[in-house]
N, C-alpha and C positions, 0 to 999 in steps of 0.2 A: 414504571419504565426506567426511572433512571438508577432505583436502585440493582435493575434487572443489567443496566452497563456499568456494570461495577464503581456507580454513583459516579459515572463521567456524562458531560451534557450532550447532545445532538446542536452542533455548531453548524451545520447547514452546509450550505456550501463553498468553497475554498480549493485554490492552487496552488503550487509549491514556489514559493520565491527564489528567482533567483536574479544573479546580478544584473542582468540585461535591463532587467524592470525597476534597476532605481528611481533613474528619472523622473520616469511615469508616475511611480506611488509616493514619490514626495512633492510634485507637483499639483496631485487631484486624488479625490477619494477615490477606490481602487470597486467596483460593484461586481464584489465578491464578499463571504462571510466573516471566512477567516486563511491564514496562512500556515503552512508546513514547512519547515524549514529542512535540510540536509546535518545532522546535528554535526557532522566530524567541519562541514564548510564556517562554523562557527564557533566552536567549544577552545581553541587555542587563536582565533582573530582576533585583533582589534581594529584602529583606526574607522575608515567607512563602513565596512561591514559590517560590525559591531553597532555604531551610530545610525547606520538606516535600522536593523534591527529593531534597535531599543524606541525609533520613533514609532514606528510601526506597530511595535506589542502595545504602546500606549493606546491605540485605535481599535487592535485589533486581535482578537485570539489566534495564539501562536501553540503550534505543535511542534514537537522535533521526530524526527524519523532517523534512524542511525543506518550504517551500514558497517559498522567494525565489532559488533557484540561479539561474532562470530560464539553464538548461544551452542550452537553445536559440535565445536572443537573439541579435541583429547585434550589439548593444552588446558593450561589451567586460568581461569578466567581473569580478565586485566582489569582487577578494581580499580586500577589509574586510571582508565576510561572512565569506568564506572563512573566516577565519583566527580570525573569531571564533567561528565553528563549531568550527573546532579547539581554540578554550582551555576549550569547555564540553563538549567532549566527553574531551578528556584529565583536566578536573577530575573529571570524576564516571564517567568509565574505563567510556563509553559501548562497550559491543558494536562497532555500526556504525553510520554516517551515512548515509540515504537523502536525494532528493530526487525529481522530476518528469522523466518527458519531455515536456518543454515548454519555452515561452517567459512570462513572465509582464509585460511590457514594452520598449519600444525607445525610445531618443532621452529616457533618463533618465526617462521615462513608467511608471511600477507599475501596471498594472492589475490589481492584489490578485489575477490567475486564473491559470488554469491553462491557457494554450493551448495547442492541437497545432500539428503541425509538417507543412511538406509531407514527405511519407515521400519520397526520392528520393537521389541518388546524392550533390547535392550539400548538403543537409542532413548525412548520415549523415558525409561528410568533416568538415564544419565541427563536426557533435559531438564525434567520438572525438577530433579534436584540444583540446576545450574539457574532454571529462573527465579527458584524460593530466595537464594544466595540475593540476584539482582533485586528481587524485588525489595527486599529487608537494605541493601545498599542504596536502593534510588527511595524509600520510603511511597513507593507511591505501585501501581501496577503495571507492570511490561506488556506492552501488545504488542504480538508477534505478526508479521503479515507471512503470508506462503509466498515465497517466490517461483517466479516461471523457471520451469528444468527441461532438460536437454537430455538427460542420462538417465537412468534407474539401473538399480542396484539387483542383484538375484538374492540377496540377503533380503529384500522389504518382503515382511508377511500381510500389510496393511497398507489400503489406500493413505493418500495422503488427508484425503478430510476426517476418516475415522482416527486418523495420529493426532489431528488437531484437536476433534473433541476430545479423546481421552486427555491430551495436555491439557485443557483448560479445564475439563475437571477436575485435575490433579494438583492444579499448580494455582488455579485460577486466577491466571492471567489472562487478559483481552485478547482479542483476533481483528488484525487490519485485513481485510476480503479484499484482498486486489482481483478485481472480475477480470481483468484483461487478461492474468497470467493465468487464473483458472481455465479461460478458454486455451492460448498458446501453449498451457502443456497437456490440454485435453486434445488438441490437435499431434501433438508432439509425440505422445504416448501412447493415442489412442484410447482413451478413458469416455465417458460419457458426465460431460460438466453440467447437466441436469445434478442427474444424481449427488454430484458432489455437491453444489447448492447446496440441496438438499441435505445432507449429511449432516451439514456447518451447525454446528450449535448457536440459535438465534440469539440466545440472550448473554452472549460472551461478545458479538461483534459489535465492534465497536467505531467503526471507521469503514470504509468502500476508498478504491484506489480505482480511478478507471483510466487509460492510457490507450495508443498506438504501440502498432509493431509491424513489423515487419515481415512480407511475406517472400521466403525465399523457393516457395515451390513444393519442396519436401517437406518444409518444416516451416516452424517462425519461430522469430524472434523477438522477444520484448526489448524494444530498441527507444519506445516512446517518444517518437519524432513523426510524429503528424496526429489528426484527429484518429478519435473511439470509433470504429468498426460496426456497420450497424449487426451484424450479431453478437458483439461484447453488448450493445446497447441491451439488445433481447434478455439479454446471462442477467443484464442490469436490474431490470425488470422486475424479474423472475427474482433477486435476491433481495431486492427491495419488497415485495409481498412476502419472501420467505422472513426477513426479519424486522419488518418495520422499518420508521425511519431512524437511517444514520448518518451522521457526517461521512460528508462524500467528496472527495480531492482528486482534482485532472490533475496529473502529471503530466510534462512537455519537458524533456529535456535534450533533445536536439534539435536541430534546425529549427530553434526555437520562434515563434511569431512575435509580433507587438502584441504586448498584452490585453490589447479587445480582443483579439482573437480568440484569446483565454477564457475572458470573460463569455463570450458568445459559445462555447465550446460546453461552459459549466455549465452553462443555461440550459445547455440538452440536457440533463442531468435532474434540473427542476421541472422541467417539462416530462421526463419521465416520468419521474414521483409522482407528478399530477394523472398522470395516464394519458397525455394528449401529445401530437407532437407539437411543437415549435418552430417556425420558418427562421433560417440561416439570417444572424444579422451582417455580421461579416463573413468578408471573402476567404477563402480559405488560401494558403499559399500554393502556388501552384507545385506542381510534382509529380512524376509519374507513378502511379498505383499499380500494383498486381490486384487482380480481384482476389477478394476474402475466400479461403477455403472452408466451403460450406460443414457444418458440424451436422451429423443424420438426429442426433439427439434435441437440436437445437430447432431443427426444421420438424419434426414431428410436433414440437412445445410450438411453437407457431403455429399449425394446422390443429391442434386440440384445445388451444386458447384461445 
């Protein structure tokens, strides 16, 4: 199995740190696995930041997760990044480095997001030659997660999960499976997030993200500011039998809670993987919810399973 995730381990489960929750994890053991960090919130910090960090790694398996690779720009790729990805990751003997399929800028432009990409023949060439580059600079393997989209292109001749596996056969690089943004853009686009599960090449993922979002009626949004949605739980499920066990990280980054609540939150997580459910240890924050926009794909997988 492990040489089947490109000899990286199954770290259990784990949330993304962030600064709210100093306090707390340098006070008391934190009952969680391991940690993910934001790599751009720490690659040029020092002072406290830095210092909780490095206490932390001592305890704890640390991931980094980027958002500036921007892997799918025309621009030409910023080994300054790169490379400073690589001294914060060998300093604190980081697991693995993830980032985005996307673009986040062109013509030296950052637009701080996350864009997609057209899915197509010649996209998919100009990646896997942009992550052989990364991965030969970072010495180690890039995992890419999909991010949730809003747009599509009239250029994409291919789903987005068939773009993934062809990348990782090609490139072979790892896949972070964020199941929340699988469902919000299977909502979004109108896709069927069974299928794409399915699609995912099991023995490339490597990591599961599951999150909140936001339901605005028409549409959602991966906005990650409350608990996992009981049909992302379902999606969960369902990709957890499709590829075994993987390290699995809730994200929470607005209106963020005290961190039991995190805890309590991952815990659905382990209780998934078991197959059974688990009763709410903590309270959840209050706030008003729109109800989940039912997926017909997701409700037939319920009634044949």
């Amino acid at each position: 199995m492990i040489k089947e995730r490109l000899g990286l381990p199954h770290l259990g489960y784990g949330v993304g740190l962030r600064t709210q929750h100093f306090p707390y994890l340098l006070a008391q053991p934190a009952r969680v696995d391991w940690f993910e960090i934001i790599s751009e919130n720490f690659i040029d910090s020092g002072g406290r930041p830095r210092y909780v960090l490095h206490q932390l790694a001592e305890r704890y398996p640390i991931v980094m997760h980027g958002v500036s690779m921007s892997i799918g720009s025309t621009d030409p790729l910023n080994r300054n990044y790169v490379q400073r990805v690589k001294r914060l990751a060998d300093e604190i003997q980081a697991v693995w480095v993830s980032d985005h399929l996307c673009w986040t800028g062109v013509a030296g432009v950052n637009t701080h997001d996350l864009l997609p990409l057209p899915l197509n023949e010649e996209s998919l060439r100009h990646v896997v030659k942009r992550v052989a580059t990364v991965q030969d600079l970072l010495e180690r393997p890039l995992i890419l997660e999909n991010p949730s989209s809003y747009v599509t292109f009239a250029a994409s001749t291919m789903p987005e999960h068939e773009f993934l596996a062809q990348l990782c056969h090609e490139s072979g690089c790892g896949l972070l499976l964020d199941v929340n943004n699988v469902y919000v853009s299977s909502v979004n686009h109108e896709f069927d997030p069974v299928e794409y599960i399915r699609g995912i090449p099991a023995n490339h993922v490597v990591q599961f993200h599951l999150a909140g979002h936001t339901n605005c009626g028409t549409h959602l949004i991966d906005t990650h500011d409350g608990p996992v949605i009981d049909p992302v739980w379902e999606l969960y499920r369902l990709a957890v039998r499709h590829t075994g066990s993987v390290s699995t990280l809730l994200e929470w980054d607005a209106q963020i809670p005290e961190f039991p609540v995190l805890e309590a939150e991952i815990n659905k997580a382990r209780a998934a993987f078991a197959g059974r459910n688990e009763p709410q240890t903590f309270e959840l924050p209050s706030r008003r919810m729109e109800a989940p926009i039912p997926h017909p794909a997701l409700v037939a997988l319920v009634e044949v399973e």
